[in-house]
C-alpha positions, 0 to 999 in steps of 0.5 A: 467520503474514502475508505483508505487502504494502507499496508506497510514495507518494513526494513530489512537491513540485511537485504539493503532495505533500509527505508521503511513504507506505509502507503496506500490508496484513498477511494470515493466510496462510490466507487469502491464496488467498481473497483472491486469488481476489476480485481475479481474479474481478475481473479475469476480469469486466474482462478475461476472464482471470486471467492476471497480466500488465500489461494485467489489473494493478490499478494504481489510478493508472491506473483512476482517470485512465483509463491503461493497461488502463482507456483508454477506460472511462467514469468510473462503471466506473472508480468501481465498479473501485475501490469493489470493490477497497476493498470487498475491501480492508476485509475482516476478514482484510485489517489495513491499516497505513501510516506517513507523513513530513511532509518539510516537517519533517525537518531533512533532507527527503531522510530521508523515505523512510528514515523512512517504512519504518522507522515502517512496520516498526515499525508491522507489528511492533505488529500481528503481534506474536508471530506472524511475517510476511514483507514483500513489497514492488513490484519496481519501486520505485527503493528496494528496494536502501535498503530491504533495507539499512535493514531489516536494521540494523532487525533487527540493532539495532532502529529507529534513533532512541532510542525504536526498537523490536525488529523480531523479528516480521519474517522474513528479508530484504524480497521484491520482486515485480512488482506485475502479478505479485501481486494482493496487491501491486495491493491494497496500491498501492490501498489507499495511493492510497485512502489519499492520495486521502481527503486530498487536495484534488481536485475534480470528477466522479470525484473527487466521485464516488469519495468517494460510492462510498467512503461505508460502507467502512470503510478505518480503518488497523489501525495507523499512524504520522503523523510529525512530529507 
């Protein structure tokens, strides 16, 4: 069995964002507690504790731009914070999955969130399989009510577009936990802000810089779906 953590990067047209994400990453069970431990091994070093609150949370926004916890730390810190997430993020028990909706192409662009989830859910469905998981998602997020509704007409009825797919592999309702309460929900915020930060078109020191650090590791999703196409 998974447990899949997701989390979501929403468009921001005034800032040229205009793709919308949810992605995540699918872990076997037994081995959630291992990777667990990388992060808090992580945080004890940054920190000096493992206790999960907001002012030890991986929020990678905010390691990249200095926020938060991370005020104050000097640009190559902040690099090697992240390189370390990503490093962990890229082992062999992590399967990395995202969906993203180009809103540009929607006849009705505010669908984008909507069919975000739904290519997502269908994507963890391919990777688990005949095995099952469970979908955690970020307490904070303004779209969990939507996202609690959505999937289960998924799992009623399947996708909703004629091509859909059985959502049969994944179990129960979509959990939300605050992320500084889960350090598997921190890995999924990075792994998408990696993900969108490969893509886009910053420029500089730590933007350079992060590129360099990333070199090598491999963050290849094990499914996706990019759409329209």
């Amino acid at each position: 069995m998974y447990v899949t953590y997701f989390d979501e990067v929403k468009t921001n047209p005034e800032q040229g964002q205009h793709t919308y994400y949810v992605g995540g990453i699918a872990v076997p069970i037994q081995h959630i507690s291992a990777i667990e431990n990388k992060v808090s091994e992580l945080a004890k070093e940054l920190f000096g504790s493992v206790e999960l609150k907001p002012s030890t949370e991986f929020h990678a926004a905010f390691v990249y731009h200095g926020k938060g916890p991370f005020k104050g730390m000097q640009v190559g810190q902040r690099i090697e914070i992240l390189r370390r997430l990503a490093e962990i993020l890229a082992g062999e028990d992590v399967k990395r999955i995202y969906s993203a909706i180009d809103s540009r192409k929607l006849y009705v662009a505010g669908k984008a969130a909507e069919f975000a989830f739904a290519h997502f859910c269908e994507r963890v469905q391919m990777l688990v399989g005949n095995d099952h998981t469970i979908l955690i998602g970020d307490l904070d997020d303004e779209s969990m009510g939507d996202m609690i509704q959505d999937f289960s007409q998924y799992r009623a009825q399947g996708t909703p577009w004629s091509y859909g797919i059985e959502i049969k592999s994944i179990v129960d309702s979509v959990h939300f936990a605050h992320s500084h309460h889960s350090r598997l929900i921190q890995l999924a915020d990075a792994y998408l802000f990696l993900l969108t930060h490969s893509r886009g078109d910053g420029k500089g020191g730590i933007a350079n810089g992060l590129a360099k650090a990333l070199e090598g590791i491999g963050l290849y999703a094990h499914r996706y779906k990019e759409w329209p196409g």
